[in-house]
C-alpha positions in Angstrom: -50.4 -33.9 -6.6 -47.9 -34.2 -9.5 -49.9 -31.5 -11.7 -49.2 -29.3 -8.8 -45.6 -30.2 -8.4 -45.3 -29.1 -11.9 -47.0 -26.1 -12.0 -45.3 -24.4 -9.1 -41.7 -25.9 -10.4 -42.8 -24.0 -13.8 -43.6 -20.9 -11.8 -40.3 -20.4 -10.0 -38.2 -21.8 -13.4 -40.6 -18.9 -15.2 -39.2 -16.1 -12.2 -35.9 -17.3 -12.8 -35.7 -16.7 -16.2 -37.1 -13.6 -15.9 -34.5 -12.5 -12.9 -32.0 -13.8 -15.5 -33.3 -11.3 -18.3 -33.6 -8.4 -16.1 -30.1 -8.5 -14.6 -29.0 -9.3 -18.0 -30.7 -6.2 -20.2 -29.2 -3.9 -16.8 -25.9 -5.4 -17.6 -26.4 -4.2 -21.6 -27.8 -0.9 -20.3 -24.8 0.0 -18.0 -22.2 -0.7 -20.4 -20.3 2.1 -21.1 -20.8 3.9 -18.0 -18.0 4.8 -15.7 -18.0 2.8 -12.7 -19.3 4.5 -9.9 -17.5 4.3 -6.6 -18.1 1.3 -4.5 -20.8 2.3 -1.3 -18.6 2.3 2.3 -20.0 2.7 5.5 -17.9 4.7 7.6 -13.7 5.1 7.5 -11.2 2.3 6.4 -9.5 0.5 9.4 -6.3 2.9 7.9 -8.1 5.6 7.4 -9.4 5.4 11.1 -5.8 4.8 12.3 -4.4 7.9 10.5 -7.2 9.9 12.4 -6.4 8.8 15.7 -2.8 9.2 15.2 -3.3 12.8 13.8 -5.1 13.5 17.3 -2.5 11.8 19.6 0.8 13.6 17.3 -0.8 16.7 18.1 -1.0 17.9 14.5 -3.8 20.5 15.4 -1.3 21.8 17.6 0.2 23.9 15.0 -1.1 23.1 11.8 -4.8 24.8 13.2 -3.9 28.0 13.8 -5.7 29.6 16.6 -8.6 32.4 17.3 -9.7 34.7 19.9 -12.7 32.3 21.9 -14.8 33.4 24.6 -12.6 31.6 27.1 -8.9 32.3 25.6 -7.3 31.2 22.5 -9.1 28.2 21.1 -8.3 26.2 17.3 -9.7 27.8 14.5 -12.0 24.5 13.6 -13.4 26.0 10.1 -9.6 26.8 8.8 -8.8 23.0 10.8 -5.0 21.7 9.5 -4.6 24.4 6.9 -1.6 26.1 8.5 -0.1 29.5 8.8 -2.9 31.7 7.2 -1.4 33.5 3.9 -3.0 36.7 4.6 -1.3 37.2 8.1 2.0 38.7 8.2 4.6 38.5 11.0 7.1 41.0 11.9 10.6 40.1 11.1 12.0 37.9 14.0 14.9 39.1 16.6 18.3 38.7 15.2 19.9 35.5 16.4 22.4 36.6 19.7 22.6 33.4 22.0 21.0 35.7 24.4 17.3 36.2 26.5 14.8 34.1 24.6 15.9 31.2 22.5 12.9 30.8 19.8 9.4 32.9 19.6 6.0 31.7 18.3 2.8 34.1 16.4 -0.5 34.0 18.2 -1.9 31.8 15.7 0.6 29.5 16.9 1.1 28.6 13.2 4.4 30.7 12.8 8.0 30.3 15.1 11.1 32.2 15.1 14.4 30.9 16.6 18.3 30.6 15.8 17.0 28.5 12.3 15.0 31.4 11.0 11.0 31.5 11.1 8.8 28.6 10.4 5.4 28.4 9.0 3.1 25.3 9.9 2.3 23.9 6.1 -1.4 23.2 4.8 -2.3 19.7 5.5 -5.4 19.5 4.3 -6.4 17.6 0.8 -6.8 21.2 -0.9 -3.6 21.6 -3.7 -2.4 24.3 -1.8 -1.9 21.4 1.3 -0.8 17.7 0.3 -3.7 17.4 -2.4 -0.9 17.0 -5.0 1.7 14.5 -2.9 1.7 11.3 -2.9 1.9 9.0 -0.5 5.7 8.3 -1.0 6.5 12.1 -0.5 4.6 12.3 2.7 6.3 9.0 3.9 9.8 10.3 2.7 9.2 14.0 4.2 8.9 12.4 8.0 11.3 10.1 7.7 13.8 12.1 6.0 13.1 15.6 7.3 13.1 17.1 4.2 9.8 19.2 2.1 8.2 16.7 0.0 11.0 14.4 1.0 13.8 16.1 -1.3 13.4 19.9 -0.7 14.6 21.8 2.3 14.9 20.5 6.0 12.1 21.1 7.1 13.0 23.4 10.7 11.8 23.4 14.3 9.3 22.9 16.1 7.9 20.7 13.5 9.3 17.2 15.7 10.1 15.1 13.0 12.9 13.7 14.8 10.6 12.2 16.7 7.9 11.2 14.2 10.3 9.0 12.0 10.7 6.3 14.3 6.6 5.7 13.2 6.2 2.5 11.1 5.9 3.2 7.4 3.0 1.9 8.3 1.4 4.3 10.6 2.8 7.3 8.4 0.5 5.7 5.3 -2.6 6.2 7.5 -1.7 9.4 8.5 -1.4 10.5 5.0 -4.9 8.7 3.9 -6.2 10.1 6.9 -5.2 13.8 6.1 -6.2 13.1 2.2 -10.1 13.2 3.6 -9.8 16.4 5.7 -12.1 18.7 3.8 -10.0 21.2 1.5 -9.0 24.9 2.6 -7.5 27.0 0.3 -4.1 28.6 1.7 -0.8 28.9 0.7 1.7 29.1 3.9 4.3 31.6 3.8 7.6 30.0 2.6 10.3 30.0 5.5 13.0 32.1 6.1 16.9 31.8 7.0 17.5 33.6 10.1 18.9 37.0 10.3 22.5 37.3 12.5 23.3 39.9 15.3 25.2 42.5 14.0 28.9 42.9 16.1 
């Protein structure tokens, strides 16, 4: 009975020491290499949040710009956030008279006219042409501000940030880490333009 005590306790010290040596020559052997990215299974809790609130906002609203479907104008899915499409120009908006129609919008409905010039919904997707290169702070500052980048111009209606800055900081971080996995799509929106006046 005690010879067979020993010789299993001798087996499992013998697998342990060799557990020991394997896990310690793959140490030596993957030293040096870059780290590769931890697995994940499926969104962060923020990341899940930013895509819910992207749904209820209604950023597809503008920021997808619509197509011709069987049934009527339906989103665009493959171009999906990218914004005003660079290759489609619109005719110079109505000079501003107080009169008739207050503000206009493109069929895409990625592009508005009105008393504060025309609008172009912005990329939003991760591509560099969208918010690839700003950071979190710029986003954050941009809704709460109402400014491009969160110093540039104001950003113009029907964009509702108004509205959107009374989100937590919070919520406006998930939004952005949210949009930062929406596949890239190359396009540069169309830069917006000061309104024309009525001549007298």
């Amino acid at each position: 009975m005690a010879a067979t005590f020993h010789t299993a306790d001798a087996v499992r010290r013998i697998a342990l020491a060799a557990a020991a040596a394997t896990l310690a020559a793959s140490a030596v052997a993957l030293a040096g290499e870059t780290p590769k990215k931890p697995l994940t299974f499926g969104a962060s809790p923020e990341v899940s949040r930013g895509k819910y609130l992207v749904a209820v906002l209604g950023c597809d609203d503008c920021h997808t710009p619509m197509k011709m479907g069987a049934r009527g104008p339906e989103p665009d899915m493959t171009r999906r956030l990218s914004g005003h499409p660079q290759e489609l120009k619109v005719p110079s908006a109505p000079p501003v008279d107080g009169k008739g129609w207050v503000w206009a919008g493109n069929a895409t409905n990625t592009a508005f006219a009105g008393p504060w010039g025309i609008t172009y919904a912005v990329n939003l997707t991760s591509d560099a042409t969208g918010i690839g290169a700003w950071t979190e702070a710029n986003f954050v500052r941009a809704i709460k501000d109402g400014k491009h980048l969160g110093v540039g111009r104001p950003i113009n209606p029907p964009m509702p940030w108004p509205a959107y800055r009374q989100a937590t900081e919070e919520d406006l971080r998930a939004v952005y880490a949210y949009l930062k996995t929406v596949p890239p799509v190359k396009n540069a929106a169309p830069e917006y333009q000061p309104p024309r006046m009525a001549k007298k």
